[in-house]
N, C-alpha and C positions, 0 to 999 in steps of 0.2 A: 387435324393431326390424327394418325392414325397409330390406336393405340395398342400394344400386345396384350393378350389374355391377363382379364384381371387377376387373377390367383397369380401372376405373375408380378413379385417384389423385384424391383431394379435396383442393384446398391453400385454405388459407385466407387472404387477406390483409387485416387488419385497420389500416384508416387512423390517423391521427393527428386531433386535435380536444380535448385535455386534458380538462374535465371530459364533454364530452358523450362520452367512452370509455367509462363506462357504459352507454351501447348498447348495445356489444359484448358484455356479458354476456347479456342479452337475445336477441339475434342469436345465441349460441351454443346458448341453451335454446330457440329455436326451430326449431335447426335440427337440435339433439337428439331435440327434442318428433316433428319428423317423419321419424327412421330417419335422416339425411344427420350422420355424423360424419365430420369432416375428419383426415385423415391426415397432413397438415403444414399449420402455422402458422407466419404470419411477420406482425410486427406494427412501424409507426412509432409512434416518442413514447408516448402514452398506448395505443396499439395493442399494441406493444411490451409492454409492464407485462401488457394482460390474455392478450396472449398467453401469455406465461412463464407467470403462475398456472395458467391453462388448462392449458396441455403437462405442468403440473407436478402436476395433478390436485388444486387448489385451490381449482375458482369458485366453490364453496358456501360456501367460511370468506369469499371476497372477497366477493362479492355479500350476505352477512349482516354485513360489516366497512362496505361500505359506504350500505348502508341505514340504519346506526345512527349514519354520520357526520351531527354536527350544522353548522354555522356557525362555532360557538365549536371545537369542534375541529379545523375544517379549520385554522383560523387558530393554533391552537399547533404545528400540523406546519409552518409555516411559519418560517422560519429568515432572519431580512433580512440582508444586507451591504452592502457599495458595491460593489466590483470582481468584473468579469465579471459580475454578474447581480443583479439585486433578492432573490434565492433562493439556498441553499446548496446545498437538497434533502438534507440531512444525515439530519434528523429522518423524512422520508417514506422514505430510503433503508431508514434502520436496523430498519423495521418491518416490511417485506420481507425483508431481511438474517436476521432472525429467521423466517422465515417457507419460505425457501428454501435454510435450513442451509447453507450454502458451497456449495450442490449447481454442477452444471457444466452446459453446454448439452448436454452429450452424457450426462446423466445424465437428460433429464427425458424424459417419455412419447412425446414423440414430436417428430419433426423438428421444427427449431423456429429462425428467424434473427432479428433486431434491425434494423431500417436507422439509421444516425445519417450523420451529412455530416461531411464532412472541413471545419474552418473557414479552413485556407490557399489550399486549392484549391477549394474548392467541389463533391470527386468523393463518391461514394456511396458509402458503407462498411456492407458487411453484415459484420454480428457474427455467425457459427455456432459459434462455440467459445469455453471459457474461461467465466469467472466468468457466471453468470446475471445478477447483481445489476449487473457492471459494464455490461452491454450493455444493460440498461434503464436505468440511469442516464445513460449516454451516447447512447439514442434519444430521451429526454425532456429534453434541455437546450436546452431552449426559449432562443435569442438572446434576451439582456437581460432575461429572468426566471429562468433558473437559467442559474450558472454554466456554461462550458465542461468539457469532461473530457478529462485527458489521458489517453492511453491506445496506448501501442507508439509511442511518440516523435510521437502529432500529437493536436490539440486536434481533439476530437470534439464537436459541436453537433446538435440535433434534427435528426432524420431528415427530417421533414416540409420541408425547407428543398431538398429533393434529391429525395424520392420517398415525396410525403404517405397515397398509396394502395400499396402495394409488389405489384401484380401480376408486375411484369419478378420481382420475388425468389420468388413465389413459383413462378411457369413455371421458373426454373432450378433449383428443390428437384424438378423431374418431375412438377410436378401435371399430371394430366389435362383436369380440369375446376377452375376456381377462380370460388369463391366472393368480393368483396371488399366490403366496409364501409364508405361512403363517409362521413364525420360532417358535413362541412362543408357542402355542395350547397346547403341554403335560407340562411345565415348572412348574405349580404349584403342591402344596400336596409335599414336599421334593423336593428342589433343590441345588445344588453346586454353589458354587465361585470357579471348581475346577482349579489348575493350579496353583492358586497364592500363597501368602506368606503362608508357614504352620502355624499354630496355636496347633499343638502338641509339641513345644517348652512350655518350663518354661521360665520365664521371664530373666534366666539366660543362655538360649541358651539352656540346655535340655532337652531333649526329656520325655514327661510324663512317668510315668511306663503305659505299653500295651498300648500305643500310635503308627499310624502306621507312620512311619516314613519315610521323603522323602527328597532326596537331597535338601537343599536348597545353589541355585547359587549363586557365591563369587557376582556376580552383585545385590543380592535382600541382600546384606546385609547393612546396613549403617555402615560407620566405624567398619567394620569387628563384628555389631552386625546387629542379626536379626530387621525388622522393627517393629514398638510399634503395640502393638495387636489392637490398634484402627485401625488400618490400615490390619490388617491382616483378611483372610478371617475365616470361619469353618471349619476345616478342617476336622472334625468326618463325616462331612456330603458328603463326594467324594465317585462319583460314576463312577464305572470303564471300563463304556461304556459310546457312546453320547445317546440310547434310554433310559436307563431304571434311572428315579429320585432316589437319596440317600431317604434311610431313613429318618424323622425328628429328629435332635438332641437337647436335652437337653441342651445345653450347649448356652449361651450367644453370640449371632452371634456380629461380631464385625459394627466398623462404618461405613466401608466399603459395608462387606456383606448387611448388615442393609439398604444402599442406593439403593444398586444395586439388591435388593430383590424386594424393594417396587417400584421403576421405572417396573421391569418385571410385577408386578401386575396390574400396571398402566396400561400398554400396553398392558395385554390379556383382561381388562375387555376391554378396551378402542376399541380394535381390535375386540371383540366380538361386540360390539355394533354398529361400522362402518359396516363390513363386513352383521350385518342382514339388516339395513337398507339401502346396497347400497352391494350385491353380486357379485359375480365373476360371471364368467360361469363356470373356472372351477378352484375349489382351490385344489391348495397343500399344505399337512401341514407333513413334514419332523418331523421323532419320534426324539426329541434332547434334553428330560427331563433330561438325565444326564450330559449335557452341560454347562459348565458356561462361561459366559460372557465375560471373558478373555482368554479364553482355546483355545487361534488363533493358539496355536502350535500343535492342536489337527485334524490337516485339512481333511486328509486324511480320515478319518473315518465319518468326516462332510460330505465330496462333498460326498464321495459313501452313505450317507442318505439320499441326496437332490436329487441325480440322483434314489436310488431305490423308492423315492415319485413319484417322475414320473410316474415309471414303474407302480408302482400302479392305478393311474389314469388311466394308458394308455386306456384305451378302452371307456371310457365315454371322453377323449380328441379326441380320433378318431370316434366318435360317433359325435360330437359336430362340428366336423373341415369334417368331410364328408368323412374321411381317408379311403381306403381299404386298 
């Protein structure tokens, strides 16, 4: 492995974007593949999660854990409620939990922060210490999909709501040069919720006439009925790659999609305006416009995105790191 000048600190900052954080894997094995290991790691929401595994010297169990996720499993790790969130995230904590023995932030391989947001104030809270698990559970609590998290007397909500790309966290870990992970960049003009509940049912479990029609898992039904379309996503609007965005539909997007539409907006302007006033050196931004949010069964097609972003940069990251 050929390594860039040592005076030279690599930090890594990996964005937020829920399912398309599978990138991230990819982006790390790319950047593996060409000599460039990062030194510190700091990751939002789903950035966060691969962060940890990473620093914790895991991505082989994660990236074979989630290659094997189906549909039907993504959907039994999910845990519904009413209050604070559609999600518990109980079920997806505890398999983690199991995964990073009680370990601590100062236990894993290498410098390592969380971003979550504070939900009273709106300020930025980086996690460097204490429970691993709690700090990825409190970057990932996505407003009104997974509960809030309490934590040192204040309710902690996704990071991405504050600082969806965490370059500022990671320049204050001493990185020299930072690397960051953008997920969101193509996602608006046409996007999917693809993966989830269909909404080319009728209210009576049928399928519209010329409606495209797709299994729906004995697990996504309630009482052997489909879930109430408030909850269901668009389903006219799937697109059958992670690059290329659905067309715009006509058709009334549910309460669901409707949330998790407007959070992505939130976070590309919001990413847009961090990212001019405090840059990377060098960004990646992985093409995952026909990606939705829940499409973690989708993996495979993710990392090989996240690793051919790389590839792309490669010559402006070995221009910047001194590579030959």
């Amino acid at each position: 492995m050929i390594r860039p000048p040592r005076h030279t600190r690599i930090g890594l900052a990996l964005g937020g974007g829920a399912a398309r954080g599978w990138a991230h894997i990819g982006a790390i094995r790319a950047l593996h593949d060409a000599g460039v290991k990062p030194d510190v790691v700091c990751g939002t929401s789903i950035g966060a999660l691969i962060g940890a595994v990473y620093a914790n010297g895991d991505l082989d169990w994660l990236e074979q854990w989630a290659s094997r996720l189906t549909w039907q499993t993504v959907v039994r790790l999910l845990d519904l409620r009413i209050s604070g969130g559609f999600l518990g995230g109980k079920k997806v904590i505890r398999l983690f939990e199991d995964q990073f023995e009680g370990r601590t932030i100062d236990q894993l391989n290498m410098p390592y922060a969380a971003v979550a947001t504070e939900l009273d104030s709106g300020r930025e809270i980086w996690l460097q210490e204490g429970s691993i698990v709690d700090a990825v559970r409190a970057s990932i609590a996505i407003p009104g999909i997974f509960t809030p998290v309490w934590h040192d007397g204040i309710w902690l909500v996704d990071g991405s709501l504050s600082n969806p790309v965490p370059v500022s966290t990671v320049r204050a870990m001493h990185a020299d040069c930072i690397i960051a992970v953008d997920l969101n960049n193509d996602i608006l003009n046409g996007r999917d919720f693809g993966g989830a509940v269909p909404d080319s049912l009728n209210p009576d479990g049928e399928p519209h006439a010329g409606a495209r029609v797709l299994a729906l898992p004995t697990a996504m039904r309630r009482n052997g009925k489909p879930w109430p379309s408030w909850l269901a996503p668009d389903r006219s609007r799937v697109s059958d790659d992670v690059h290329t965005p659905p067309a715009p539909s006509a058709r009334m997007p549910s309460m669901f999609s409707s949330i998790a539409q407007s959070i992505d907006i939130m976070q590309v302007r919001i990413t847009r305006s961090r990212l001019a006033g405090e840059p990377a050196d060098i960004l990646i931004q992985p093409r995952l416009g026909g990606l939705g949010i829940f499409d973690f069964h989708r993996a495979e097609p993710t990392i090989a995105e996240g690793y051919a972003a790389v590839e792309r940069m490669m010559p402006a990251i070995r221009a910047r790191l001194g590579l030959t």
